[in-house]
GUDO-508734 format. One record per residue (C-alpha): residue number from 1; x, y, z. Coordinates in steps of 0.02 Angstrom, whole numbers, padded with zeros to 5 digits. Layout:
! GUDO-508734
   k   east  north     up
 NUM      X      Y      Z
...
! end
This chain:
! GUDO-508734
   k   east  north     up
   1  07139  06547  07513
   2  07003  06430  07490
   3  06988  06298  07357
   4  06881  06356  07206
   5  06893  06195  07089
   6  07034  06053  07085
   7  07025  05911  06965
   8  07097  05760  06999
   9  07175  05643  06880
  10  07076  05703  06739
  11  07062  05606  06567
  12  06947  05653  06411
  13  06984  05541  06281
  14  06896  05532  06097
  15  06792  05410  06020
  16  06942  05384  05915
  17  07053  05342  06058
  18  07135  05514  06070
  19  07189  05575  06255
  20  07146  05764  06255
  21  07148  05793  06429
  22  07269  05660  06494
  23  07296  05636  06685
  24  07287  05806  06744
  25  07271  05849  06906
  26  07244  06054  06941
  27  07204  06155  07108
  28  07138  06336  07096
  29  07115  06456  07231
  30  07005  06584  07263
  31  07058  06759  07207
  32  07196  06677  07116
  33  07235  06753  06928
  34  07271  06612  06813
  35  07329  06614  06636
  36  07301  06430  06559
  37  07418  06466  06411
  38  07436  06322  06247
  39  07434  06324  06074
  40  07265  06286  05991
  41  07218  06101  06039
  42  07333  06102  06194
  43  07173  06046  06297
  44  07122  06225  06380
  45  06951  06241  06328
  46  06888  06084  06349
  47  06984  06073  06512
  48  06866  06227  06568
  49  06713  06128  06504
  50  06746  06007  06646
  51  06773  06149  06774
  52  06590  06195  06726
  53  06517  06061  06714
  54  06489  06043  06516
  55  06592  05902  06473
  56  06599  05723  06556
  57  06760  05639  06601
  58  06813  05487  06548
  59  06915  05442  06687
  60  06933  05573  06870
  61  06848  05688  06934
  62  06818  05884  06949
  63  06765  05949  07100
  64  06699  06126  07145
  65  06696  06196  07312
  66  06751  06025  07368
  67  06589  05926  07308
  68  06599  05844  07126
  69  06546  05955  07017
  70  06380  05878  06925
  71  06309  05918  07118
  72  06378  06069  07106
  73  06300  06150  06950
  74  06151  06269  07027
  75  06307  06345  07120
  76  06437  06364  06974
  77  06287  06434  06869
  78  06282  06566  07007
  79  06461  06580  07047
  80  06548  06559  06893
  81  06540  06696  06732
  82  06592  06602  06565
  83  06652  06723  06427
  84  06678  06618  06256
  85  06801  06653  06119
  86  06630  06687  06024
  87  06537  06828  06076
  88  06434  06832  05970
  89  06343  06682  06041
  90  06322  06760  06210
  91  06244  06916  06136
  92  06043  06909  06169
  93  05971  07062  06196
  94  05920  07213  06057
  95  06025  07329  06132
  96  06163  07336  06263
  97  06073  07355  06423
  98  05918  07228  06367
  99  06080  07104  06342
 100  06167  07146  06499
 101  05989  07131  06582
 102  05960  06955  06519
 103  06079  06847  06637
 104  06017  06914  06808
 105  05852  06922  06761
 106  05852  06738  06703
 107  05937  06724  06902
 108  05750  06807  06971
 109  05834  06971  06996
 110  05714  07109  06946
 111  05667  07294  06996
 112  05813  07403  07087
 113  05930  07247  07106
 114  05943  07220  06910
 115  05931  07405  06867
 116  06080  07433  06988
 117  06155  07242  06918
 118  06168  07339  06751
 119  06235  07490  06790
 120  06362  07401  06905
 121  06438  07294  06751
 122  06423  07430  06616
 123  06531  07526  06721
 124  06656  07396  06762
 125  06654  07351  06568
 126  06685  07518  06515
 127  06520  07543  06425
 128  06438  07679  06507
 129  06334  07786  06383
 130  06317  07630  06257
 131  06149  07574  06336
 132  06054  07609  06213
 133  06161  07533  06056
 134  06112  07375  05975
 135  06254  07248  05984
 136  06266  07232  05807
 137  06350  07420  05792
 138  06499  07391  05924
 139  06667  07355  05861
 140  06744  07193  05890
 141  06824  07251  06051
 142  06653  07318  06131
 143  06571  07171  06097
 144  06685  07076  06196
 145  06679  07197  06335
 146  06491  07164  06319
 147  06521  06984  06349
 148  06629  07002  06496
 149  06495  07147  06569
 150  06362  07013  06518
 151  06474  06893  06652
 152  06473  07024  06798
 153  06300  07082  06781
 154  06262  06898  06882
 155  06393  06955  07002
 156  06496  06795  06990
 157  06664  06757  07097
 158  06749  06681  06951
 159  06754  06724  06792
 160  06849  06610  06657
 161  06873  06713  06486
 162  06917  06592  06346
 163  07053  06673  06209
 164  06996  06854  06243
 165  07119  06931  06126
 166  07071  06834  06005
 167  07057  06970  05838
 168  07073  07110  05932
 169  07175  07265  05896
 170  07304  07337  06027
 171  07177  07470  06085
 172  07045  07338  06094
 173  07169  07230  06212
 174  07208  07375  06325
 175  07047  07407  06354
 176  07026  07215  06406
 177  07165  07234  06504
 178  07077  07376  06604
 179  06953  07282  06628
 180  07023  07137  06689
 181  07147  07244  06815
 182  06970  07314  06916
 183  06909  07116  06916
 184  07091  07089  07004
 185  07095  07205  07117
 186  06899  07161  07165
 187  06986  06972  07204
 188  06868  06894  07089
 189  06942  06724  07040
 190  07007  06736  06858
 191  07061  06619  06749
 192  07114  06655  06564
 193  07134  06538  06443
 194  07247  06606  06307
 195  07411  06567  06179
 196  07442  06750  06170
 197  07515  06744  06367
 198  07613  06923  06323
 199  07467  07022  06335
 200  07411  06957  06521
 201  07582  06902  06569
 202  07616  07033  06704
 203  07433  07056  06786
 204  07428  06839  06831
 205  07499  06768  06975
 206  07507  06574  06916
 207  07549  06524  06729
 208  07485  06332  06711
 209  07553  06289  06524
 210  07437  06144  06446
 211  07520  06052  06283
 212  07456  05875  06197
 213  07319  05883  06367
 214  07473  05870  06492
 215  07528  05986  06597
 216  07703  06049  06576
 217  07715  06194  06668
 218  07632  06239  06839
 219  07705  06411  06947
 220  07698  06578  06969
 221  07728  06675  06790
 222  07890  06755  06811
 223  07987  06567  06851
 224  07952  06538  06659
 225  08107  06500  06559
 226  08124  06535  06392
 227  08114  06349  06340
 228  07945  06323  06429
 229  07850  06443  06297
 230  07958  06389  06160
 231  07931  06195  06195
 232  07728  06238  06202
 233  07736  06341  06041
 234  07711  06500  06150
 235  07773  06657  06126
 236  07920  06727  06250
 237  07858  06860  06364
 238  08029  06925  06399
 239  08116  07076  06349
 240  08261  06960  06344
 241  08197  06854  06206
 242  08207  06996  06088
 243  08384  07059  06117
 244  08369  07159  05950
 245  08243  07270  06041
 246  08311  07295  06199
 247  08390  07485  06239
 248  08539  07493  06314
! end
C-alpha cells in the first residue's frame, strides 16, 4: 500500500532540555489500522501533532504523502480527520446536524453535497434520529460519536482518534468499536492513540508501543509478549495474563 506519513528521525525536545519525542522514525500505510499504545506522557499525542502538522520538530522531519509536511497542510486538512481526547472542543454547532454541517461547509461544500455529507456521517456514527439534539444533552459516549461523525462528514482517508475510551462506559466503547469496525472495513487509514490497547486490540493490524518518546515496540498486535505491555505500563490483552479467569 502506499505511504500515508513516515517520520524520520524525529526529536521534540523541551525548553527544559527534555527529549519527548526522541529519534523516532515511523512509516504508515494506507488502509493500515494502527494502535499507538503508551502510558500518559509516552509521546503519542504530540507525536500525532507532528503527523498534522501542529507541532515543529526540533530535529527530522515528517513527511506526508512523501512531501514534508508544512507543504503538505491544505492536503492533510482535507485528508486527515483529527478526533481529540476533548470533545467538547470540537463541538460547534447548536444542534447535531448544524455541528456535523460545520467542517464541510468550512471545505465550500454546500447544497446536496453537504446535505448528503451529513446524512452520510450520522449514519456511519450511529446518530441517526439525533439531528435535531443540541450537543449539550448527549451522553458522554454520543458526544464522542459526534466528534468522530464531525471527522467523516469531510470525508477524510485517515482518521487519527486520540484516547477515545477515555471515560467511557462499556456500552459507550462498544458502540465506538462499531464504529470504528465500518471505518475498517471502508480502508480508511486509522490510527488510535490509546493506553487502554484491550479494547481495540483485536480490530488493529500494527501495535507501535511509544514509552519515554522511544519506540519499543513496532509489529503486528498479536507478536506482543506479555513483557512488552508490562515494560510500557500497559495492560495485557491476553486471556493468558489472567489465568484466574480463564475456563477450562
Amino acid at each position: 500500500m502506499p505511504e500515508l506519513f513516515r517520520a524520520d528521525a524525529l526529536r521534540h525536545v523541551f525548553p527544559d532540555g527534555t527529549a519527548a519525542i526522541d529519534n523516532v522514525s515511523l512509516s504508515i500505510a494506507e488502509g493500515e489500522f494502527l494502535i499507538i499504545a503508551g502510558r500518559n506522557g509516552a509521546g503519542k499525542s504530540l507525536l500525532m501533532r507532528h503527523f498534522i502538522g501542529l507541532s515543529k520538530p526540533s530535529s527530522g522531519a515528517v513527511f506526508y504523502r512523501g512531501q514534508p509536511v508544512p507543504a503538505q497542510i491544505p492536503l492533510i486538512r482535507r485528508e486527515v480527520g483529527y478526533v481529540f481526547q476533548d470533545t467538547e472542543a470540537q463541538i460547534f454547532g447548536q444542534t447535531v446536524e448544524e455541528d456535523l454541517a460545520f467542517g464541510p461547509a468550512n471545505l465550500g461544500m454546500q447544497g446536496q453535497d453537504l446535505e448528503d455529507a451529513v446524512q452520510h456521517a450520522l449514519k456511519e456514527a450511529h446518530l441517526e434520529g439525533m439531528e435535531n439534539r443540541r450537543p449539550n444533552t448527549l451522553s458522554g459516549g454520543e458526544k464522542r460519536r459526534l466528534a468522530i461523525a464531525g471527522v467523516l462528514a469531510m470525508s477524510p482517508r485517515c482518521v487519527i482518534l486520540d484516547e477515545p475510551f477515555a471515560n467511557l462506559d462499556f456500552p459507550s466503547v462498544q458502540e465506538i468499536l462499531a464504529v470504528l469496525e465500518v471505518l475498517r472495513a471502508e480502508g480508511k487509514t486509522l490510527i488510535v492513540l490509546t493506553h487502554e490497547i484491550e479494547k481495540v486490540f483485536a480490530l488493529a493490524t500494527r501495535l507501535v508501543i511509544l514509552d519515554k518518546g522511544h519506540i519499543v515496540f513496532d509489529a503486528p498486535p498479536g507478536e506482543a509478549q506479555q513483557s512488552d505491555f508490562g515494560s510500557s505500563g500497559l495492560v495485557c490483552p491476553y486471556q493468558e495474563c489472567y489465568p484466574w479467569l480463564m475456563t477450562h
